[in-house]
N, C-alpha and C positions, 0 to 999 in steps of 0.2 A: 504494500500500500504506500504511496506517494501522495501526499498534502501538496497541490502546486498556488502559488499566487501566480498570475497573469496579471500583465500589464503592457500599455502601451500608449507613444504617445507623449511622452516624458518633455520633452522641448528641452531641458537643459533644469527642468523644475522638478522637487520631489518635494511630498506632503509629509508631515511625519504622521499624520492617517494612514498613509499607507504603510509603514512601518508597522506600523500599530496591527494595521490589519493582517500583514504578513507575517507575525510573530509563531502563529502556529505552524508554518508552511514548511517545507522539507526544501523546495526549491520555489526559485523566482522564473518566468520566463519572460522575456519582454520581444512583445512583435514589433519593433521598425521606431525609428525617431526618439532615438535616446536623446540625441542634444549636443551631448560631450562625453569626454571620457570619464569626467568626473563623476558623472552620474552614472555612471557605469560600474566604477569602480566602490561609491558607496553600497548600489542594489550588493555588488558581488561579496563585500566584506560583511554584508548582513547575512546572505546567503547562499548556496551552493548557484550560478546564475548561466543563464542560457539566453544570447539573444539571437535575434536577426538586427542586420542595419534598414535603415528607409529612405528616404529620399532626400530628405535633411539632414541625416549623417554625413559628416564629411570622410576625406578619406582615410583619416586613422581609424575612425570606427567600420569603414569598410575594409578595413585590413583587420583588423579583430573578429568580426562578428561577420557570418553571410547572410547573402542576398534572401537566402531561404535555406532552411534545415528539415532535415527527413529522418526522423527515428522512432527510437519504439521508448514508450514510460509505462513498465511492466508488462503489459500482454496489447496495449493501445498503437497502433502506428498513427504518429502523428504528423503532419505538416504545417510549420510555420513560414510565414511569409509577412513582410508588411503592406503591401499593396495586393491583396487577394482577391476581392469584391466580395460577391454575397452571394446566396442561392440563387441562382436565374441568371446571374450577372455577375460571370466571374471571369476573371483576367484572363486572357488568353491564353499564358505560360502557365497557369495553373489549371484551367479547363483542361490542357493537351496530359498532363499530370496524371488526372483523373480521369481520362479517358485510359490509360494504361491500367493504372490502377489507385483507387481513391483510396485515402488514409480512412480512419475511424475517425480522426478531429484534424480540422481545420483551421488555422488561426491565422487572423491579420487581423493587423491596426488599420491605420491613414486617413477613414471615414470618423473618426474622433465621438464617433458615436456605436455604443453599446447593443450588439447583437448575441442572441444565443437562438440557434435556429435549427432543428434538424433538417437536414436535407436528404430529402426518400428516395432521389434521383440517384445518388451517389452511397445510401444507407450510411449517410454520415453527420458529424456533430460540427456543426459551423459554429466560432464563438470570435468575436472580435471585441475587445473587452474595452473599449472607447479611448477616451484620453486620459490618464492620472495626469497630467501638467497641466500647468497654469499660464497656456499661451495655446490658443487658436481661438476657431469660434464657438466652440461650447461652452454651455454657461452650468454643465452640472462633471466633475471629475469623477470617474467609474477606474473600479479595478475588479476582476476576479479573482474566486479563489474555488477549489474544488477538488477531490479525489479520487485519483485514478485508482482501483484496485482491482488489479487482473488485469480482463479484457472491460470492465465495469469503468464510465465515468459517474460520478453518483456527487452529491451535498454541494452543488454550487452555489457559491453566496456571491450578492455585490455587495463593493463597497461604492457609496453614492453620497459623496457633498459641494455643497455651492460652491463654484468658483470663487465668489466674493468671499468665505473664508477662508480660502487658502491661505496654509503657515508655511512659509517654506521652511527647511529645513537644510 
């Protein structure tokens, strides 16, 4: 069994909510747009951390982190990407993906807005867990958190607060 926080979306900004929220978690994962390495380096010294870069990475974080990652957390094949789209509406490079063979969960950021979706097309778990930073156009900051045990995703929680408190941290 693995406790995962997700997040994504960071901008260069971290909430100590989210800290807070991720305190149970076994690992962090972040889809796309960390910011900096800074922020980077704090998620990792809290805990075991896995990201992708986004399109607002520059290139240190594109020499650290890829474009997208493909693995297994317990008996789950997962893929993460930052730029992925949605059910109906998914990226090219990641439709041709899933046309070989589709993961059990899917994850991206970039749309800064909070999705958890199955998709029946593909018999998969789409989750794009919004923006936790304190810079774009959403006006509420989401993180997930959830557990993978086995082949099982099971106990998703968000985490949801106004942008106007944001503390950074």
């Amino acid at each position: 069994m693995k406790r995962i926080g997700l997040l994504s979306d960071t901008h260069c900004t971290l909430s100590a909510r989210v800290f807070n929220f991720f305190e149970p978690v076994d690992e962090i994962w972040h889809a796309g747009d960390i910011g900096n390495v800074e922020t980077a380096d704090k998620l990792s010294a809290f805990k075991p951390f896995r990201a992708v870069y986004g399109n607002i990475d520059d290139h240190i974080l594109r020499r650290m982190y890829p474009e997208s990652q493909r693995f297994f957390c317990e008996d789950v094949d997962v893929l993460m990407t930052h730029i992925g789209g949605y059910p109906g509406r998914y990226e090219a490079s990641v439709s041709k993906q899933f046309k070989i063979k589709a993961p059990q969960l899917f994850i991206c950021g970039h749309s800064h807005i909070l999705k958890v979706i199955f998709d029946p097309k593909y018999h998969m778990l789409h989750i794009n867990p919004g923006a936790a930073g304190n810079k774009g156009f959403h006006q509420v900051c989401t993180a997930v958190r959830f557990i993978i045990d086995g082949k099982n995703i099971r106990d998703l929680e968000v985490l949801e607060f106004d942008r106007t408190s944001f503390r950074e941290i």
